[in-house]
VOPAGU-2260 file (C-alpha; in pm, 1 decimal, decimal comma):
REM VOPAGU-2260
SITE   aa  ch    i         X         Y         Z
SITE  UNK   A    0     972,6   -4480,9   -3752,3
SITE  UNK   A    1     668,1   -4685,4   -3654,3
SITE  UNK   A    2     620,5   -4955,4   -3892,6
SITE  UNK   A    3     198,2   -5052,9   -3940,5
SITE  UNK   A    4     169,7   -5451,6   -3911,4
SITE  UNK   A    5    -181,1   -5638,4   -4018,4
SITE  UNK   A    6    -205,8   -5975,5   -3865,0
SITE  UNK   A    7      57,3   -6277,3   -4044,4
SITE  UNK   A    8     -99,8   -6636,9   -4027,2
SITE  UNK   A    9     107,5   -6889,5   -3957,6
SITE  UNK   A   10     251,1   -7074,0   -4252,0
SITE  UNK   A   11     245,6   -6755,8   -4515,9
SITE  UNK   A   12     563,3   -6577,8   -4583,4
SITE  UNK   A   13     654,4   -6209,3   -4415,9
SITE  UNK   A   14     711,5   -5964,9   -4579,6
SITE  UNK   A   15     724,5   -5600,6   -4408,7
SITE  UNK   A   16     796,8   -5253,7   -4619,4
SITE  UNK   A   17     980,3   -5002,1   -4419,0
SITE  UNK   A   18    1104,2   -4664,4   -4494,4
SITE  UNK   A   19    1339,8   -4516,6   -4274,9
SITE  UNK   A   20    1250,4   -4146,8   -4206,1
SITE  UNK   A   21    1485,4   -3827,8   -3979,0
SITE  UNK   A   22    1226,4   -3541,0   -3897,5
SITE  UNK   A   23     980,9   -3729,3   -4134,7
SITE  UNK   A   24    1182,4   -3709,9   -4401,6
SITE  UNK   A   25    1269,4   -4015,1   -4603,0
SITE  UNK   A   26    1672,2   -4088,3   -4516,7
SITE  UNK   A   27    1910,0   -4284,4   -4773,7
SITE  UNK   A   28    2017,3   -4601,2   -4547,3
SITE  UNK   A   29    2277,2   -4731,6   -4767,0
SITE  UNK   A   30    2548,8   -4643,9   -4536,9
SITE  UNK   A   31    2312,5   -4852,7   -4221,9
SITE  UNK   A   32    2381,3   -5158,8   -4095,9
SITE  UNK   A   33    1972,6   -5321,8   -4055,5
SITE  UNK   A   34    1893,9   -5556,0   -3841,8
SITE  UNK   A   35    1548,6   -5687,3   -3729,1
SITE  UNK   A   36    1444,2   -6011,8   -3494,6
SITE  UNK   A   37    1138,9   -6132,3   -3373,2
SITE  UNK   A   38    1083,2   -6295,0   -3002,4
SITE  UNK   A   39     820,5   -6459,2   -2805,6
SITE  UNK   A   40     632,4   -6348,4   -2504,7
SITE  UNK   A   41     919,1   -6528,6   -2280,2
SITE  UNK   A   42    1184,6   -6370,2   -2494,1
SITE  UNK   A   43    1296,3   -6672,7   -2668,0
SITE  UNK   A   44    1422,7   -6551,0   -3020,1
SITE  UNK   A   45    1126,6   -6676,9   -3319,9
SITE  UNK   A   46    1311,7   -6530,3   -3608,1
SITE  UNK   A   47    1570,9   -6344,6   -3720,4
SITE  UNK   A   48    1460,9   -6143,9   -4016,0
SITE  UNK   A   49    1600,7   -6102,2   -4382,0
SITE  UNK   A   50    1669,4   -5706,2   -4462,7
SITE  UNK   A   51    1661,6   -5622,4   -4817,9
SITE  UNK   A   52    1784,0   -5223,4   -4891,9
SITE  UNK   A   53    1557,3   -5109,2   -5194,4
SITE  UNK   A   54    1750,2   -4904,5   -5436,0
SITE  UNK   A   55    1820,8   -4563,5   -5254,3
SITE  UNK   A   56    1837,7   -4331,3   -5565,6
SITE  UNK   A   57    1417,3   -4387,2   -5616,6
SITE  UNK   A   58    1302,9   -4517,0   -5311,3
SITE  UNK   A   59    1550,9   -4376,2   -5025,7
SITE  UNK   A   60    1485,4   -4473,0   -4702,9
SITE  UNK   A   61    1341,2   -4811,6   -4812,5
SITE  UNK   A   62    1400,3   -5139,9   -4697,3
SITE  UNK   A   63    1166,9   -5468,9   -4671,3
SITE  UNK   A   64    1193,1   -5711,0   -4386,2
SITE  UNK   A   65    1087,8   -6064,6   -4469,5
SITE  UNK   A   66    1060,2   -6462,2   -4344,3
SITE  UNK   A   67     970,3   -6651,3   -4648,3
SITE  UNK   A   68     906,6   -6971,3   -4369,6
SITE  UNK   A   69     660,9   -6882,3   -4083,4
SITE  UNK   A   70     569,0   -7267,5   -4021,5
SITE  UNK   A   71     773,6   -7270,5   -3709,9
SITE  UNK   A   72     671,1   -6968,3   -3554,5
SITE  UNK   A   73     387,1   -6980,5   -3285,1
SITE  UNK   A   74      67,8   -6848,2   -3241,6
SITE  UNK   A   75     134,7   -6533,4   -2999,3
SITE  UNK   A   76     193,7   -6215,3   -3013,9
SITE  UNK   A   77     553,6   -6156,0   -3118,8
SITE  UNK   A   78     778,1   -5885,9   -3001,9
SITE  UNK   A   79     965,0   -5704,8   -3247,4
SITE  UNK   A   80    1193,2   -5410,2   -3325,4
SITE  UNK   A   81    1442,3   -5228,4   -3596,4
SITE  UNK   A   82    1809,1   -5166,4   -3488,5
SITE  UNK   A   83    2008,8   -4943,2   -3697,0
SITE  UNK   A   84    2380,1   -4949,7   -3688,9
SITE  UNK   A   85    2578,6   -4634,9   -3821,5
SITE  UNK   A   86    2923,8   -4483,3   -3739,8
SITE  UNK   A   87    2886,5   -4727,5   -3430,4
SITE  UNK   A   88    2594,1   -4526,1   -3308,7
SITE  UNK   A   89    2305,5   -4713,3   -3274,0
SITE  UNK   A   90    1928,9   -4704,2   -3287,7
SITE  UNK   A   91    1598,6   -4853,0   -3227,2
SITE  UNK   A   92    1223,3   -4827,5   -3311,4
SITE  UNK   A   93     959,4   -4857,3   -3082,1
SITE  UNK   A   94     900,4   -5213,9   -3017,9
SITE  UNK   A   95     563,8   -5330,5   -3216,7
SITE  UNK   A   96     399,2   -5653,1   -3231,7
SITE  UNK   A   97     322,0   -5894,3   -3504,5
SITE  UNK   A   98      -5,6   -6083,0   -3418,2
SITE  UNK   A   99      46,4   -6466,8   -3562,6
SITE  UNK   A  100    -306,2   -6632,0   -3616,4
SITE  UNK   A  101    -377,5   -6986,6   -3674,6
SITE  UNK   A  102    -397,7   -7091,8   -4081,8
SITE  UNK   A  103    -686,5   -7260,6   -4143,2
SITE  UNK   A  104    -584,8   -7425,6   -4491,4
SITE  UNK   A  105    -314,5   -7626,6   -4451,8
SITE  UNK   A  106    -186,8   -7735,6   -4766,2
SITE  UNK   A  107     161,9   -7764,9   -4615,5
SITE  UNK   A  108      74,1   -8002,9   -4325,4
């Protein structure tokens, strides 16, 4: 599973869709533990993300990742992965990057 990311600017909430796939093949994940954090080029942790598991009858494999609070996070280029936890056998996703740009309104300043 390789998530696609567009650019986030800083300020504006997160919000990620994410379906889990085995053999490319959309995979109920209601028996996963999901976790998902976000870390700077040093490796100091930005942000631990929220997981929300979308209903797995209609959309299985589905799951959003989200930060509804971005205002702390820096400009860089964030590291980030998905860990899934199941039967105490764990796995990762390829490490991807979320690119955080400068906001140029500001109404929250």
């Amino acid at each position: 599973m390789t998530p696609t990311l567009t650019p986030i600017k800083h300020g504006d909430s997160f919000q990620l869709a994410c379906i889990y796939k085995q053999a490319g093949i959309p995979t109920d994940v209601s028996g996963f533990d999901i976790a998902s954090q976000l870390r700077d080029s040093t490796g100091e942790l930005v942000a631990t993300l929220t997981v929300v598991v979308a209903n797995q009858e209609t959309s299985p494999g589905g799951f959003v990742l989200s930060a509804t609070d971005t205002t702390s996070w820096p400009i860089d280029l964030l590291s980030c992965d998905i860990e899934f936890t199941q039967e105490g056998q764990i796995r990762s996703t390829q490490t991807f990057v979320v690119a955080v740009e400068p906001d140029i309104t500001r109404l929250w300043e």
